[in-house]
C-alpha positions in Angstrom: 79.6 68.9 51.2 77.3 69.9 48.4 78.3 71.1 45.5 76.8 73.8 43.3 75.7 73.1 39.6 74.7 75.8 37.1 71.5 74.5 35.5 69.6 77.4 35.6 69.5 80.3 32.9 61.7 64.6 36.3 55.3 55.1 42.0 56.2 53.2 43.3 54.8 49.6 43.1 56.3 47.4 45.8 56.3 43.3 46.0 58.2 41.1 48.5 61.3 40.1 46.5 65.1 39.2 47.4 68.4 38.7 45.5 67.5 41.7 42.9 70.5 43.4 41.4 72.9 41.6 44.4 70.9 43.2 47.2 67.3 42.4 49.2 64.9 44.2 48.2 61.1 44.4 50.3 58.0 45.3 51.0 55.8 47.6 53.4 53.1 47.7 51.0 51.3 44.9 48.8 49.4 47.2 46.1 48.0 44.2 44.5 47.2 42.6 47.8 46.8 42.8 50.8 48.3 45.2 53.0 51.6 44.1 55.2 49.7 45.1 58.5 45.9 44.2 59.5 44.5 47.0 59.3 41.6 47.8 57.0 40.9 50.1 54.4 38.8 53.1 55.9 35.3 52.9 54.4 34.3 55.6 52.4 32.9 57.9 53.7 29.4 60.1 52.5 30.3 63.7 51.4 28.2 65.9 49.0 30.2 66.6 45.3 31.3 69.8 44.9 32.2 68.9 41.3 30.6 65.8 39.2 33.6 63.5 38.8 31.8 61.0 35.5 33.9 58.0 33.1 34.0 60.3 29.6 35.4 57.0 28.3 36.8 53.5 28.8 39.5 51.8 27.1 41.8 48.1 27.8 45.4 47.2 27.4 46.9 44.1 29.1 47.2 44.0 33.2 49.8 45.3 35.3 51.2 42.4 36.6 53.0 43.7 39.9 54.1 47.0 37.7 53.5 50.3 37.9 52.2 51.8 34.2 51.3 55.1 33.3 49.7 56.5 30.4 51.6 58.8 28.3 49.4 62.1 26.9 50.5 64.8 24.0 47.5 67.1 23.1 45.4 64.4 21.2 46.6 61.2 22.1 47.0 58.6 25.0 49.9 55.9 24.9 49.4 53.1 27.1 51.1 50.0 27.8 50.8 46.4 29.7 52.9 43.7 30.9 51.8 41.4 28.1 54.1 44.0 25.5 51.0 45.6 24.0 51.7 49.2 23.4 48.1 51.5 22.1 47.8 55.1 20.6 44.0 55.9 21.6 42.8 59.4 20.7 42.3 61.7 23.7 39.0 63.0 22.6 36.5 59.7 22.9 39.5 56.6 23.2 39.1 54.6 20.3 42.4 52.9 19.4 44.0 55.2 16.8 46.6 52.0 16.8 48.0 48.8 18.9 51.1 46.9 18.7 53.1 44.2 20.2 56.2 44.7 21.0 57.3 41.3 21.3 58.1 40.5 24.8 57.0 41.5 28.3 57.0 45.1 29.6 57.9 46.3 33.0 58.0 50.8 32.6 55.9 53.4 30.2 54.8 55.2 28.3 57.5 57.9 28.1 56.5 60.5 25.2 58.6 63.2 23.9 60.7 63.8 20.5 57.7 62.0 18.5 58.8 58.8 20.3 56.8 56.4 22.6 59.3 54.5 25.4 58.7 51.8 27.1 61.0 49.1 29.0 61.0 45.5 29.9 62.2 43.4 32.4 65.0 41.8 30.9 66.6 45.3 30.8 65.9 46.8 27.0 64.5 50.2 26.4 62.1 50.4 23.3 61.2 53.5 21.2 58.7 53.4 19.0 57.7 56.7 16.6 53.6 58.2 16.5 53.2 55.7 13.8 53.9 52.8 16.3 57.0 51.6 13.8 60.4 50.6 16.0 62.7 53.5 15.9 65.6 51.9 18.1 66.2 49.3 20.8 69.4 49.2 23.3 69.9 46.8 26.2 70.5 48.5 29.6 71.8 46.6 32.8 69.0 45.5 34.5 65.1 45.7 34.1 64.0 49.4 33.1 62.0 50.7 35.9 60.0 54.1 36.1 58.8 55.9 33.0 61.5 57.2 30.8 61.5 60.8 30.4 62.3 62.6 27.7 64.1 66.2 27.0 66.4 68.7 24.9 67.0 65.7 22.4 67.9 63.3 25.5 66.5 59.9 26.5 66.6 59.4 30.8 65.8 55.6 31.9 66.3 54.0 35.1 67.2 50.4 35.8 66.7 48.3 39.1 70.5 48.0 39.8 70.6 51.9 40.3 72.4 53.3 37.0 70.8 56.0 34.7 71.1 56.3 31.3 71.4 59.0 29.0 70.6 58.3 25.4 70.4 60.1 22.2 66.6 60.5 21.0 67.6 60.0 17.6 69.3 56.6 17.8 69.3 55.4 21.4 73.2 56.0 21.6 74.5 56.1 24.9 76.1 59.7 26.6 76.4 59.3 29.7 75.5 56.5 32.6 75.4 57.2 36.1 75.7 54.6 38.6 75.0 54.3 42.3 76.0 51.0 44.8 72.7 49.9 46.9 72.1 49.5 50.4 72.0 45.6 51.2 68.2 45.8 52.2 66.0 48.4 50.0 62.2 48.8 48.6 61.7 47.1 45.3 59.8 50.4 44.0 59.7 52.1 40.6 61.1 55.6 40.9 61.1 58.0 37.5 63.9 60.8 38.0 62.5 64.7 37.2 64.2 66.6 34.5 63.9 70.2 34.8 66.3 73.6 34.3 69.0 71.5 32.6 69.3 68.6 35.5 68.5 65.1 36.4 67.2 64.7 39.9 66.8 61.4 41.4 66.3 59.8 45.0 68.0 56.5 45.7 67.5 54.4 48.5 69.6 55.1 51.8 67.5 58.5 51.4 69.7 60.0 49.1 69.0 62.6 46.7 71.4 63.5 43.8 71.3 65.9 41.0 73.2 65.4 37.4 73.6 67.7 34.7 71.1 66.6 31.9 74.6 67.2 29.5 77.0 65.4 31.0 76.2 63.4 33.4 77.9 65.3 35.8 77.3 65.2 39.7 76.0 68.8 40.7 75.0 68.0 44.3 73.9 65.1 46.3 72.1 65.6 49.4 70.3 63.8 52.6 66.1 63.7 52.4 66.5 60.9 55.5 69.3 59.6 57.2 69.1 55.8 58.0 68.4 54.8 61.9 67.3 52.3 63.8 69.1 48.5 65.3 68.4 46.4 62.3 68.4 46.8 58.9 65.0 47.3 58.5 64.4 50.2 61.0 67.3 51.1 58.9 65.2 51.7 55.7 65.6 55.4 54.1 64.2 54.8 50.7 63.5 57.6 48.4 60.7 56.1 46.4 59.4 57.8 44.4 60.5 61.0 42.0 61.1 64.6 43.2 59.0 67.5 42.2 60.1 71.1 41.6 59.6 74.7 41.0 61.9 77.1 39.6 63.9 77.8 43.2 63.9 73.9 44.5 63.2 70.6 44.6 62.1 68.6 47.1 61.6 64.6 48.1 60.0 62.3 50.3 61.4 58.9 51.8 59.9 56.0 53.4 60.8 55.6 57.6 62.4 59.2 57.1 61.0 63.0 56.2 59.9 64.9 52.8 62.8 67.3 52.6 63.3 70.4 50.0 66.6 71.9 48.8 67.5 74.7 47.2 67.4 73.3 43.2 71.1 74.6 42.1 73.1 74.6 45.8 71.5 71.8 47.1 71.8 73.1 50.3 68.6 72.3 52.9 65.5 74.7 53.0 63.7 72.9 55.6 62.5 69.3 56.5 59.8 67.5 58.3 59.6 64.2 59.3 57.5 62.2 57.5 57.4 58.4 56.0 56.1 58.3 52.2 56.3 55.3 49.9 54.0 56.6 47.0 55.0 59.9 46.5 54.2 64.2 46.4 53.0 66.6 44.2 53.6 70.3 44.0 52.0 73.6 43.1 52.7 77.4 43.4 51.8 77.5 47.0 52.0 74.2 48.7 53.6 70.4 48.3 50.7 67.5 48.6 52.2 64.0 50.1 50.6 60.8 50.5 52.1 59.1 53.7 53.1 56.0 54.2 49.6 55.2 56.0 47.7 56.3 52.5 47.0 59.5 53.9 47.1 62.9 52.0 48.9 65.7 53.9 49.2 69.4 52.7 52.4 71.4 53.6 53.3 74.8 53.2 56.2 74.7 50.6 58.5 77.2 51.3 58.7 76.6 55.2 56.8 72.9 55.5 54.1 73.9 58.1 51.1 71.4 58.2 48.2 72.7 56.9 46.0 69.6 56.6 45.7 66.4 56.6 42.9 64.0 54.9 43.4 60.4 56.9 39.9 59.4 55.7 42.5 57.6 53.0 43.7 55.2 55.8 45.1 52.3 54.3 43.0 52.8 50.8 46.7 52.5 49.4 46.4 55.7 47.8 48.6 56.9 45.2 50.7 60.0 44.6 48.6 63.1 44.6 48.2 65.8 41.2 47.2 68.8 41.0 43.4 69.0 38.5 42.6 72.1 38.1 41.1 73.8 41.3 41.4 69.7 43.0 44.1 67.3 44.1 43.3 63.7 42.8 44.2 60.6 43.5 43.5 56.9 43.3 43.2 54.4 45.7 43.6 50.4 46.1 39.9 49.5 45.1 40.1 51.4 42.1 38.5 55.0 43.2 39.7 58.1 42.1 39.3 61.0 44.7 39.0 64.6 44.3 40.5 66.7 47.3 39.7 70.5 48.0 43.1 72.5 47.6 42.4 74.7 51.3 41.0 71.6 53.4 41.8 68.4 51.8 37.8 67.5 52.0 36.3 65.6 49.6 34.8 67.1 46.4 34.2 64.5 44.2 34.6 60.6 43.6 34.4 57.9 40.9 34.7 54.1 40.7 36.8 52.4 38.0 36.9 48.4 37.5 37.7 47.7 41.0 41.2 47.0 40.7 44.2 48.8 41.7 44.9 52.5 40.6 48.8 52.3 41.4 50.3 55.0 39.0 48.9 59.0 40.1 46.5 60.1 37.9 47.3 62.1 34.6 45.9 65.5 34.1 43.9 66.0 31.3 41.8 69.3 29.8 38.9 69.0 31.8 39.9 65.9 33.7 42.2 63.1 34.3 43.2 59.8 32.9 43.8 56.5 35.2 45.0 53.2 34.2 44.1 50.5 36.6 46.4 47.1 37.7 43.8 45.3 35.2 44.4 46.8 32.6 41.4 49.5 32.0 42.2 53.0 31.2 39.5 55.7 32.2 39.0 59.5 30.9 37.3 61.0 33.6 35.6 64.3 33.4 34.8 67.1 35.9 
């Protein structure tokens, strides 16, 4: 049964893998490869701009390598990170490198900004801060490799490991107060799922298609409730995953999971508002009207959030791998596999606008910007574009 908690007045990149954190963890998706099935990217197709989508400017940290980075922005600067441990301050404005550091070993999660700190993790299961200045502020060692950009609020560190704790840390110094930890199924996704912090809770979907919300305090289970419900003869019809983070507004929350449904619940009871079934590996967005999901097939689908009616659907996106929509301005925007950023109108889903990057993988959703949005790409460029 769900439990109530009073908290009113937080991409996945996927590679065949097994034996991680005493459980198998695989693939529907290759983001850096080819696709699990045969089917083809849908060619682009010809549209006429509504809005000029041009590079502002062009920056490089190190490559992916089989991770998912994101760039961190504040009002005048852009943290961005790489798997070779180089961590960069570049100024929002025109991207030249305001500073760049190594942190001394490989990275795996970032950039999390907030408390004038810059996170990142590694894969050997240490969560770095760093201040504005780029100088080491504290270091601990977590469980397992950090995965998912730490998020930061009311004085409070959040990380996530692969072996399905979460850790609560104390801005200041990186001491521990709380963990939270959760067994995993024997088969899951190797993904790279955040957690959403918002009205004094941690939310968080776990694979088996759970979703569970903590108080950001204490640690303290509020509610845990069922976005998909495992089915299927073998283990991996049985696949449920919550991959990627929640999204919320001010009344609830809501969740998608692979082989299962997006799913929204009211955001202190828990209890179920509505669900539709739906597979998604890379993740939603919301805004004050409706919740954006891209599906498991890289298609973008627009549902009506309060009661989850299907209002469109844009499946020229067919196996582009496309990433988890945002909301630019009057747009939705996302990336895709080769490297393209899209622009979607909000009442149709039809293209508006379009830009090419280095050709490599956009895996992490685009950033919003003023006036744009920023993209890193599995090479290792970093884009301002403008509208």
């Amino acid at each position: 049964m769900n439990k109530p908690m009073n908290m009113l007045p937080r991409i996945g990149v996927f590679a065949l893998v097994a034996a991680l954190a005493g459980c198998s963890s695989m693939n529907p998706m290759n983001w850096f490869g080819s696709s699990s099935t045969a089917e083809r990217p849908t060619p682009l197709v010809a549209f006429k701009p509504a809005v000029n989508l041009k590079t502002g400017w062009q920056a490089k940290i190190g490559a992916a390598h089989n991770y998912a980075f994101a760039p961190g922005l504040s009002a005048d600067a852009i943290y961005v990170a790489g798997y070779d441990g180089q961590l960069a301050k570049l100024d929002a404005a025109n991207g030249a490198t305001l500073w760049r550091i190594a942190t001394g070993g490989k990275l795996s999660a970032g950039v999390g900004i907030g408390a004038d700190l810059e996170l990142v993790g590694t894969p050997k299961g240490q969560l770095l801060a760093f201040d504005g200045n780029g100088k080491p502020r504290w270091q601990v060692q977590l469980s397992s490799e950090v995965l998912g950009v730490p998020q930061v609020a009311e004085g409070t560190v959040v990380a996530r490991t692969a072996d399905g704790h979460i850790y609560a840390l104390d801005a200041r110094d990186g001491k521990r107060k709380w963990m939270y930890e959760r067994a995993l199924p024997a088969l899951s996704l190797r993904s790279q799922p955040g957690v959403l912090i918002t009205r004094g809770g941690v939310f968080a979907g776990y694979a088996g298609g759970k979703l569970v919300a903590l108080a950001l305090d204490t640690g303290v289970v509020g509610w845990e409730a069922s976005v998909a419900i495992p089915r299927g003869a073998s283990e991996i019809e049985r696949i449920a995953d919550v991959t990627s983070s929640p999204v919320a507004d001010d009344k609830q929350v809501c969740a998608a999971a692979y082989q299962g449904r997006v799913a929204c619940f009211d955001l202190r009871t828990g209890n179920l508002d509505w669900a539709r079934d739906l597979s998604s590996v890379a993740g939603l967005t919301m805004d004050d009207r409706n919740l954006y999901v891209t599906n498991d097939k890289g298609e973008v689908v627009a549902l009506e959030k309060t009661r989850g009616v299907n209002l469109w659907t844009q499946d020229k996106l067919r196996a582009r791998h496309t990433t988890a929509p945002r909301r630019v301005g009057n747009y939705l925007a996302v990336g895709d596999g080769q490297g393209y950023v899209h622009l979607l109108a909000l009442d149709d889903g039809s293209f508006a606008g379009r830009s090419a990057t280095d050709g490599s993988a956009i895996i992490s959703r685009p950033q919003p910007r003023s006036g744009g949005v920023v993209v890193q790409t599995a090479n290792g460029s970093v884009y301002a574009l403008a509208l």
